[in-house]
Backbone as CSV, one residue per row, in Angstrom:
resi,resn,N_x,N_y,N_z,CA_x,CA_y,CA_z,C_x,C_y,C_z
1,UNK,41.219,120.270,-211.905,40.102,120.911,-212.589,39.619,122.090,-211.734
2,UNK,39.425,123.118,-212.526,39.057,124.864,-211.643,37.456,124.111,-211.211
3,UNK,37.152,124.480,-210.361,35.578,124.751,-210.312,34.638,125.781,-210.960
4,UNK,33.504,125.466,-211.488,32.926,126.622,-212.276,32.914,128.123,-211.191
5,UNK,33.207,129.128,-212.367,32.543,130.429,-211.715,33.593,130.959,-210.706
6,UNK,34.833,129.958,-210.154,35.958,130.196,-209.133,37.335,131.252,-209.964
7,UNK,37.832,132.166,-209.581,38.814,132.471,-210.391,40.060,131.590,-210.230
8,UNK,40.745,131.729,-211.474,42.292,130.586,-211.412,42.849,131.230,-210.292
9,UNK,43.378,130.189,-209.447,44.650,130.802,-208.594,45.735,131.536,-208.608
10,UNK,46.696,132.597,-208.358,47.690,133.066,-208.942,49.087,132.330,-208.077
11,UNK,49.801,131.546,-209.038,50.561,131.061,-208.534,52.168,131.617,-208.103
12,UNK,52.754,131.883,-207.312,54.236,132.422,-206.403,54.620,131.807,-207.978
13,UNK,55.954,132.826,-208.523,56.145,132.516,-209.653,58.218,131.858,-209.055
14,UNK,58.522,130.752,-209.861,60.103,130.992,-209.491,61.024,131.882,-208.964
15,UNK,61.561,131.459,-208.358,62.783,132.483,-208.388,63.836,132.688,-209.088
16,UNK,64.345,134.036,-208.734,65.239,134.152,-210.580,66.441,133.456,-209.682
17,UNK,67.266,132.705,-210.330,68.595,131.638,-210.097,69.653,132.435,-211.386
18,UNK,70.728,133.112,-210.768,71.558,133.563,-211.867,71.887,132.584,-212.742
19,UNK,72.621,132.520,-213.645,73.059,131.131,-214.404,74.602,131.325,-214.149
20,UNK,75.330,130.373,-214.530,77.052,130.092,-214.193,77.412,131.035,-215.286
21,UNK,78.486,132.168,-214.905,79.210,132.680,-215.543,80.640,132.339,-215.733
22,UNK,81.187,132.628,-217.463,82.195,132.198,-217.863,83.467,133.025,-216.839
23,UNK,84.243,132.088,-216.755,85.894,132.940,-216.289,86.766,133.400,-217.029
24,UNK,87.987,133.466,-216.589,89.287,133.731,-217.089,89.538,132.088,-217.880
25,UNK,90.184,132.005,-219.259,90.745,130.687,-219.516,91.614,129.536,-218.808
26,UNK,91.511,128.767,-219.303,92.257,127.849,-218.078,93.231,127.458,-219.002
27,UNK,94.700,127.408,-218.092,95.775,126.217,-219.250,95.571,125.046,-218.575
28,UNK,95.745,124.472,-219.870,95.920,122.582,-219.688,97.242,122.381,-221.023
29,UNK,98.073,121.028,-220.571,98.651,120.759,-221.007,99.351,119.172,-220.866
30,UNK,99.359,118.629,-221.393,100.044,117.502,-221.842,101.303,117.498,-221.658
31,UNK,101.355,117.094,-220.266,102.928,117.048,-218.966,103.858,115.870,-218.853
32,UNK,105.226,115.891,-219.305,105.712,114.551,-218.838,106.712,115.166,-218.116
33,UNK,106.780,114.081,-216.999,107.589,114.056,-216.052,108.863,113.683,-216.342
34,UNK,109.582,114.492,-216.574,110.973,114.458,-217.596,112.274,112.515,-217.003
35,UNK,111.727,112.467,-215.881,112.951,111.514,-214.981,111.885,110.160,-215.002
36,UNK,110.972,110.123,-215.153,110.160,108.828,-215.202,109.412,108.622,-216.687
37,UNK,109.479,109.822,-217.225,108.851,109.970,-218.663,107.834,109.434,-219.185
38,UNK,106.868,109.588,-217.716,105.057,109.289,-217.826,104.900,110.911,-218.292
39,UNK,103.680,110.853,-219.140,103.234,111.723,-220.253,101.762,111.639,-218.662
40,UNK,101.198,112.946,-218.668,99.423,112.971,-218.045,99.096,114.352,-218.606
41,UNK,98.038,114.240,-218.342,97.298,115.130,-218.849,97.089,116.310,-217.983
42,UNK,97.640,117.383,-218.094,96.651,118.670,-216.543,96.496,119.676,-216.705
43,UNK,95.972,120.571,-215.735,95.589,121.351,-215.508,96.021,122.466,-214.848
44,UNK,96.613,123.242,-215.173,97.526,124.159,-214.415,96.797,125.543,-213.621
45,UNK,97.500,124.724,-212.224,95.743,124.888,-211.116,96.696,126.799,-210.348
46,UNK,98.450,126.994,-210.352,98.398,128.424,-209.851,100.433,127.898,-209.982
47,UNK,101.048,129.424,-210.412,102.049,129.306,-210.329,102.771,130.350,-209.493
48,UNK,103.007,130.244,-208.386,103.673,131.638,-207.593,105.156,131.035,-207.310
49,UNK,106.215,132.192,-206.895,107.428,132.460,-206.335,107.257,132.632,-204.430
50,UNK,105.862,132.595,-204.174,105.666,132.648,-202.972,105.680,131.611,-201.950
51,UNK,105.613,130.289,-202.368,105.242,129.232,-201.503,106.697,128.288,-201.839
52,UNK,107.665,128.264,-202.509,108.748,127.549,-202.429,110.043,128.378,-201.905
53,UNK,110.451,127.572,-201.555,111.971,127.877,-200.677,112.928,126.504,-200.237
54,UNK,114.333,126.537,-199.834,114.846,125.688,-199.703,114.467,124.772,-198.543
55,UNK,113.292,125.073,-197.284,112.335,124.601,-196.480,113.466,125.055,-194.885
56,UNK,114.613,125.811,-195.117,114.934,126.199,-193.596,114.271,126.932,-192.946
57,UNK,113.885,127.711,-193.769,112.748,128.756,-193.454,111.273,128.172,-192.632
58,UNK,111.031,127.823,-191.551,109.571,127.107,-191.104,108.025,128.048,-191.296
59,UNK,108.628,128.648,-192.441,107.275,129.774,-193.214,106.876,128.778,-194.522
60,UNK,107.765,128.284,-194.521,107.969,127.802,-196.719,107.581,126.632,-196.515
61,UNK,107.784,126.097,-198.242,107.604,124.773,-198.058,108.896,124.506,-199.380
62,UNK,108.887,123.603,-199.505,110.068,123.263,-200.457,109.556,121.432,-201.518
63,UNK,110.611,121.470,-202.286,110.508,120.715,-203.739,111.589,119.553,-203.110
64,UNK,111.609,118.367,-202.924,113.352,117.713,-202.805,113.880,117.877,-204.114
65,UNK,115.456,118.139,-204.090,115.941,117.991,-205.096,116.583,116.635,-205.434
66,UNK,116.347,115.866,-204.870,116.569,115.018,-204.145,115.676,113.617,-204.990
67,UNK,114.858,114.004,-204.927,113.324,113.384,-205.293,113.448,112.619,-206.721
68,UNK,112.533,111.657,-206.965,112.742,110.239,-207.908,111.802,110.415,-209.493
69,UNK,111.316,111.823,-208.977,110.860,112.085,-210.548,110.264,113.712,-210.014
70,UNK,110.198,114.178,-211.040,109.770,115.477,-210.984,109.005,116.204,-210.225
71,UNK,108.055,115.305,-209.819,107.214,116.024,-208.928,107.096,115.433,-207.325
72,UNK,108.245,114.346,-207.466,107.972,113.896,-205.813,108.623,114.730,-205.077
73,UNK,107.584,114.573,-203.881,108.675,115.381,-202.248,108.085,116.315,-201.760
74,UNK,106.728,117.061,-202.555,106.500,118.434,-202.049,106.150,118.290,-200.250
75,UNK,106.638,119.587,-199.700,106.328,119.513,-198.009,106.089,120.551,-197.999
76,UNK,105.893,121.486,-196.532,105.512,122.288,-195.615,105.680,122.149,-194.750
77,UNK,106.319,123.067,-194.090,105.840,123.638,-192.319,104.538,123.985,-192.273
78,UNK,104.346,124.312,-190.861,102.813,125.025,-190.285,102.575,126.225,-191.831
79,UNK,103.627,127.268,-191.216,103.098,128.228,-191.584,103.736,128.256,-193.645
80,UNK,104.265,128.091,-194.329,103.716,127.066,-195.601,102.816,126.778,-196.251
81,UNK,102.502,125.633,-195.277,101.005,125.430,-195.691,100.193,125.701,-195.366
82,UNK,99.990,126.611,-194.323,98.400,128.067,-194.562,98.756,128.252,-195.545
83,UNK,99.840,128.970,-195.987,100.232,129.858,-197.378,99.715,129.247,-198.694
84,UNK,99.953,127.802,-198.741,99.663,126.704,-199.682,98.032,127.171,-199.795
85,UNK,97.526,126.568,-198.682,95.900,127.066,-198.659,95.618,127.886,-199.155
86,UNK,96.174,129.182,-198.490,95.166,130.711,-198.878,95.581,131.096,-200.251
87,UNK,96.555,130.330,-201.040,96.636,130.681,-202.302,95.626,129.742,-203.320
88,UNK,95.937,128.747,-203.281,95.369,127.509,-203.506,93.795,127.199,-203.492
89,UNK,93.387,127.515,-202.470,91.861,127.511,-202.084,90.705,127.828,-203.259
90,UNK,90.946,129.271,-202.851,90.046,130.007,-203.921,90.160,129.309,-205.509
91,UNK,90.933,128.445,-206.029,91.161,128.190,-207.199,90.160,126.735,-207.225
92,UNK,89.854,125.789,-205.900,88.602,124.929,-205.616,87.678,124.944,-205.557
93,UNK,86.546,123.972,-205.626,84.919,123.544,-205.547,84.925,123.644,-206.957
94,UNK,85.483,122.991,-207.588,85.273,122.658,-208.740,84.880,120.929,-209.274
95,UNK,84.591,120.661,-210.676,84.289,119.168,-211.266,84.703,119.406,-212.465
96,UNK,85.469,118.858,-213.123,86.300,118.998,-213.921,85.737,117.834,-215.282
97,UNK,85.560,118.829,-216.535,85.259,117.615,-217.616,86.577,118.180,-218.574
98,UNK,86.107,117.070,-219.682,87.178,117.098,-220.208,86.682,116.503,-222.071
99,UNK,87.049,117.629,-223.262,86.159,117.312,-224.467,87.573,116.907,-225.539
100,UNK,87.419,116.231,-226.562,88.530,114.802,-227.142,87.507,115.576,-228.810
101,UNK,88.943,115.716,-229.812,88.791,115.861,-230.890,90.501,115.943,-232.078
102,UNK,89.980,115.504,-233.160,90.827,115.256,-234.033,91.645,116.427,-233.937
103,UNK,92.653,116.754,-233.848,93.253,118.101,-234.321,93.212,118.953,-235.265
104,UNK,93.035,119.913,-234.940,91.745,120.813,-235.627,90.208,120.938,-236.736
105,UNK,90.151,119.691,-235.864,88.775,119.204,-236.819,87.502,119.659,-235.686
106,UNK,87.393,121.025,-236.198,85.184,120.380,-235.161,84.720,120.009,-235.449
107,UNK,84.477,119.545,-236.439,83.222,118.365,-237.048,83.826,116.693,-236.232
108,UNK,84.763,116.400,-236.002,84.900,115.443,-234.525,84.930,115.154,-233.096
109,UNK,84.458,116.828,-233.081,83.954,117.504,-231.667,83.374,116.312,-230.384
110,UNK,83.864,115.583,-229.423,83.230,114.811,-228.638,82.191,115.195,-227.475
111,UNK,81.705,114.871,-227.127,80.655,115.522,-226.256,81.921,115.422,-224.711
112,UNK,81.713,116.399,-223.989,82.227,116.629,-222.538,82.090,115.414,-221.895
113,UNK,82.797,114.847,-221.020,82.991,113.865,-220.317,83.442,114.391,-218.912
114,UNK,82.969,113.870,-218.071,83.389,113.797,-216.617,84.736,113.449,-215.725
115,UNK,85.969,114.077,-215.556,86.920,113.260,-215.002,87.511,113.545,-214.324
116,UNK,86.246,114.207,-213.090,86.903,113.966,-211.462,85.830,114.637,-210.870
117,UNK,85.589,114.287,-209.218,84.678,114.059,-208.575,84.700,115.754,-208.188
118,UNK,83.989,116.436,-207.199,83.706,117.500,-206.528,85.624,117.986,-206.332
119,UNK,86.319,119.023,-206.385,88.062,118.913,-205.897,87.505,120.084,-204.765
120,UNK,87.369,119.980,-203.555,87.288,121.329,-202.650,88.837,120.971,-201.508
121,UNK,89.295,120.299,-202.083,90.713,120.831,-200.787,91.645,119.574,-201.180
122,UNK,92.962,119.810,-201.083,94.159,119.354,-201.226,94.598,117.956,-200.238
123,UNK,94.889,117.319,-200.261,95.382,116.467,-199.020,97.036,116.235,-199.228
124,UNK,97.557,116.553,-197.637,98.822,116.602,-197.220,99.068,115.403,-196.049
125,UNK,99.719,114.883,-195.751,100.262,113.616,-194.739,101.079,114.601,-193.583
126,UNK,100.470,114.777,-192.826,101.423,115.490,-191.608,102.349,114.207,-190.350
127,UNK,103.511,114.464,-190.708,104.649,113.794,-189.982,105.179,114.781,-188.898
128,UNK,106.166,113.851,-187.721,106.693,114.630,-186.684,108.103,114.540,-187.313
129,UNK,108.602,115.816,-187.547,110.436,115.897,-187.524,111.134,115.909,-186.108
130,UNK,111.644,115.459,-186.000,112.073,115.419,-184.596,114.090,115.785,-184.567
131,UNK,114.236,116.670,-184.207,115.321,117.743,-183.870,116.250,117.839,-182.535
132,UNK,116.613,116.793,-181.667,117.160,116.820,-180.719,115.788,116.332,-179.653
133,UNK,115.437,117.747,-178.935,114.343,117.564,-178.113,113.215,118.101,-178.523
134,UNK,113.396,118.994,-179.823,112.584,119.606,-180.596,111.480,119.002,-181.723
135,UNK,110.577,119.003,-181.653,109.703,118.153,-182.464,109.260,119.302,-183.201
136,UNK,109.097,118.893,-184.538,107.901,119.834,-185.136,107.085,119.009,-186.741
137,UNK,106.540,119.868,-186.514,105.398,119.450,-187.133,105.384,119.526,-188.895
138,UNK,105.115,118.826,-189.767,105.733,118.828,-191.201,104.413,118.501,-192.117
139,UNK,104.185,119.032,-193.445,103.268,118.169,-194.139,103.445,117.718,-195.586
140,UNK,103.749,116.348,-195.768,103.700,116.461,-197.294,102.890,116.086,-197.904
141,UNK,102.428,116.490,-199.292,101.624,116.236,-200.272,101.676,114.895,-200.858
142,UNK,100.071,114.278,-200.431,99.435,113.029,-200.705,98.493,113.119,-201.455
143,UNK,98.289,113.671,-202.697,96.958,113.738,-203.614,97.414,113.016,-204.665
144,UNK,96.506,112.335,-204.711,96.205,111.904,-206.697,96.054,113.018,-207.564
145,UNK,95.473,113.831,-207.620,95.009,114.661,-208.022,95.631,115.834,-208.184
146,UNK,96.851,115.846,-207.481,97.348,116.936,-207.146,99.100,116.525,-207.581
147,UNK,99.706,117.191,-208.619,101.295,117.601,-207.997,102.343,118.620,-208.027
148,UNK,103.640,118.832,-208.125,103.995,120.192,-208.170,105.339,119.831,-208.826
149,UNK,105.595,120.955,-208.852,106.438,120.985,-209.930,107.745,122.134,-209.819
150,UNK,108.777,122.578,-210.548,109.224,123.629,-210.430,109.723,124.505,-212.068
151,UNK,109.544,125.259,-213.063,110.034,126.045,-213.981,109.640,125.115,-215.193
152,UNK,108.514,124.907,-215.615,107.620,123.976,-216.382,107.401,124.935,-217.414
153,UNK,107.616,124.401,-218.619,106.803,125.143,-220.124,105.298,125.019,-219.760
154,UNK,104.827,125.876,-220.466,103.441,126.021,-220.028,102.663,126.607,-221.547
155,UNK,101.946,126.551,-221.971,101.345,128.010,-223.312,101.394,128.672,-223.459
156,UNK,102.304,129.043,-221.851,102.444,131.080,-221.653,104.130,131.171,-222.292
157,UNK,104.666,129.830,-222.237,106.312,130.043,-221.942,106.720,129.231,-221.254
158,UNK,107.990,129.384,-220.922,109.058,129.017,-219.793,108.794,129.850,-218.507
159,UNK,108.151,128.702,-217.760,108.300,129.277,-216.111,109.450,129.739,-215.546
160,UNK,109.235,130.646,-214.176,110.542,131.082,-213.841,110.807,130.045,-213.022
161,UNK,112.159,129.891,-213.147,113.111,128.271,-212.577,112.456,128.459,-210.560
162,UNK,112.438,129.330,-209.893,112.032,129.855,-208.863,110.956,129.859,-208.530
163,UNK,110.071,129.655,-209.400,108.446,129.780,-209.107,107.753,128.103,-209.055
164,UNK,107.476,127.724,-208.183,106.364,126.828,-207.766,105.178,126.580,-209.128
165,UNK,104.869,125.360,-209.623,103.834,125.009,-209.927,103.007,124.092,-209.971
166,UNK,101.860,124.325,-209.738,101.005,123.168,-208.921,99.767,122.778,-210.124
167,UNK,99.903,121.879,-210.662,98.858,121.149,-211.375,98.197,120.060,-210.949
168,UNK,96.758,120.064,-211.481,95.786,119.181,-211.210,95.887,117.825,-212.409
169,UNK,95.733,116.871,-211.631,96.111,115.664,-212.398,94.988,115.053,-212.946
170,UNK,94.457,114.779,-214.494,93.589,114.409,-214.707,93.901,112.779,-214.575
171,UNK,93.373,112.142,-213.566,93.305,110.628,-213.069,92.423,109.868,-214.071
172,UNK,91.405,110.356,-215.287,90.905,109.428,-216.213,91.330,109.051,-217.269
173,UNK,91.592,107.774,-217.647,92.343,107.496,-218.543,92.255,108.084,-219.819
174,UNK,92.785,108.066,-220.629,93.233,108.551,-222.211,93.920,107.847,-223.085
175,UNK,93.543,108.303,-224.370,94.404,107.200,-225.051,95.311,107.737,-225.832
176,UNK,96.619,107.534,-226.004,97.392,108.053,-226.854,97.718,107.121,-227.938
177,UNK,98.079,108.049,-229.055,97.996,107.312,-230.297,98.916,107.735,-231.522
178,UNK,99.335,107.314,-232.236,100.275,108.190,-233.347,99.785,107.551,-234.764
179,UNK,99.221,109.200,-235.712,99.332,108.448,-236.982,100.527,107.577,-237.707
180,UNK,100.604,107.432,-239.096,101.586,107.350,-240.266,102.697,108.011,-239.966
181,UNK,102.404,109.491,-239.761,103.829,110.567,-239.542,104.208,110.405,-238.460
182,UNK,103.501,109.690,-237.292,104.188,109.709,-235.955,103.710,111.133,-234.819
183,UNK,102.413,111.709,-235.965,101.902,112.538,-235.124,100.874,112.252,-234.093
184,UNK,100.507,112.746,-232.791,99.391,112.309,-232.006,98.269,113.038,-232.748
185,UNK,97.154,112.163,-233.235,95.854,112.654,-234.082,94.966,113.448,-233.047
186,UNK,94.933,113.191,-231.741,93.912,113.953,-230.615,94.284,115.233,-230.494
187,UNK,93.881,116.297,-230.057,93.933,117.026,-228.905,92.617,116.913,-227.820
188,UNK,92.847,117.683,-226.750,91.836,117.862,-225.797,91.863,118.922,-225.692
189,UNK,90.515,119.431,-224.094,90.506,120.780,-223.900,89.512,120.503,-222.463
190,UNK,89.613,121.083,-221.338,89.103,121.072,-220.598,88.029,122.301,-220.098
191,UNK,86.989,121.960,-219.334,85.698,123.067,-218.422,85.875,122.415,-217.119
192,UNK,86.331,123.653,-216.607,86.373,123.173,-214.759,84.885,123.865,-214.264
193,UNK,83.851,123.425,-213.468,82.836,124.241,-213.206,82.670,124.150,-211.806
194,UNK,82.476,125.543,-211.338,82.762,125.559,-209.741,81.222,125.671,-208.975
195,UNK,81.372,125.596,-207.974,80.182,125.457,-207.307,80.362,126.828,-205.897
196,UNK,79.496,127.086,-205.254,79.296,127.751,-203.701,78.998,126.557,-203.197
197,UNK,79.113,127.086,-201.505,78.836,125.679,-200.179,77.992,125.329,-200.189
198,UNK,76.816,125.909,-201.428,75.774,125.000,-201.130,75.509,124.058,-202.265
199,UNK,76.278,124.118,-203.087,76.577,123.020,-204.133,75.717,123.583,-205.596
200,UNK,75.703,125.224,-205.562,74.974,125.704,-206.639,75.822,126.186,-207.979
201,UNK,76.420,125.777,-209.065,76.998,126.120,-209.823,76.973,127.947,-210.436
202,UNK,78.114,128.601,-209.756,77.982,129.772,-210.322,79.167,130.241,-211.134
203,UNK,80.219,129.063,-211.996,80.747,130.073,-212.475,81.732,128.957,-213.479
204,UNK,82.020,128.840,-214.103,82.784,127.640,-215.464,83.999,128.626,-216.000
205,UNK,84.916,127.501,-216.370,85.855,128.407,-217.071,86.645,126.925,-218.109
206,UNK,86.835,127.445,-219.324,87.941,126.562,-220.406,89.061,126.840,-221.040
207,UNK,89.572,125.644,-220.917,91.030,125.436,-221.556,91.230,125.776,-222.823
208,UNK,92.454,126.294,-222.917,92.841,126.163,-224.856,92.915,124.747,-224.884
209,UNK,92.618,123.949,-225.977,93.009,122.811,-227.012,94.529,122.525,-226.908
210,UNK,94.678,121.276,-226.311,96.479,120.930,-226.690,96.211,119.445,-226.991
211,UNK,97.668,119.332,-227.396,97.963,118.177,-227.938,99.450,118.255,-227.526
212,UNK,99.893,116.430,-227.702,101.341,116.083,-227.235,102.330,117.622,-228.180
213,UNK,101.608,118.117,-229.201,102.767,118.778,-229.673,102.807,120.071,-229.669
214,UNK,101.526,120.456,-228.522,101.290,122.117,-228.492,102.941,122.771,-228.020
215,UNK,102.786,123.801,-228.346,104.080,124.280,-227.423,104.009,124.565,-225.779
């Protein structure tokens, strides 16, 4: 309550807080791993010709060909995986939702859902190779969240067979389903929303809509 005859106080008004601006689109797509022929859901987090090689090179990192389904084996040397990083990085501090609707119906539009925690950095398992008397130092890729790939269809096309690609794994479950015709009735569509170090949201970006039968 003012006191009589006192003038109102003038109060320090907010500060202006930009709001999150939209990005560039994001692809997502509905991925199976052609040799184990698990179907997941992702997010196609950067595709370069820069970070794979046959791994003689102790700059690179390499794919096994070797490997028990499509995406096992990824490694690095030292210098690799800086490379991995400084490409990689900037594409983190993100929280990733994820919105569920009939195929091409908006009137079954689902509200956004949550399905994955803060992503600010990659995790790799660093091992010793050991070379005669020579030791060195190795890292391979240990994420849930994370795997790679090599010359993957994508929405854009056919990747180049040479180029590296690294998708984000949506780890929350989903349900797949087939009408009468044997078609999947869902699609999805994802909003990745990123944050600064101090945990302030400045900037969102979304997926096109796919389904098991997008191209």
């Amino acid at each position: 309550r003012t006191p009589a005859g006192e003038d109102t106080p003038t109060y320090l008004p907010w500060p202006k807080v930009q709001g999150a601006t939209e990005g560039a689109p994001l692809i997502a797509s509905l991925v199976t791993d052609h040799k184990s022929l698990t179907p997941f859901l992702a997010l196609q987090m950067l595709v370069s010709p820069e970070v794979v090689a046959d791994g003689s090179d102790l700059s690179h990192c390499w794919v096994d060909p070797l490997a028990t389904t499509d995406f096992d084996n990824y490694a690095c040397w030292d210098g690799g995986l800086a490379k991995f990083h400084e490409m990689l990085d900037p594409e983190l501090r993100f929280i990733l939702y994820r919105q569920q609707r009939l195929v091409g119906d908006v009137v079954s539009m689902r509200d956004w859902i949550q399905v994955s925690p803060l992503i600010d950095y990659v995790h790799f398992d660093s091992e010793v190779f050991q070379n005669g008397d020579t030791s060195l130092l190795w890292h391979r890729l240990n994420d849930p969240y994370f795997k790679v790939g090599l010359g993957y269809l994508s929405p854009q096309g056919s990747l180049d067979p040479q180029s590296l690609t690294v998708w984000f794994v949506d780890q929350y479950p989903f349900l797949e389903t087939r009408d009468a015709a044997g078609n999947e009735p869902f699609e999805w569509r994802y909003q990745a929303v990123y944050f600064d170090r101090q945990h302030r949201p400045v900037s969102y970006r979304v997926s096109n809509w796919f389904s098991r039968s997008s191209p």
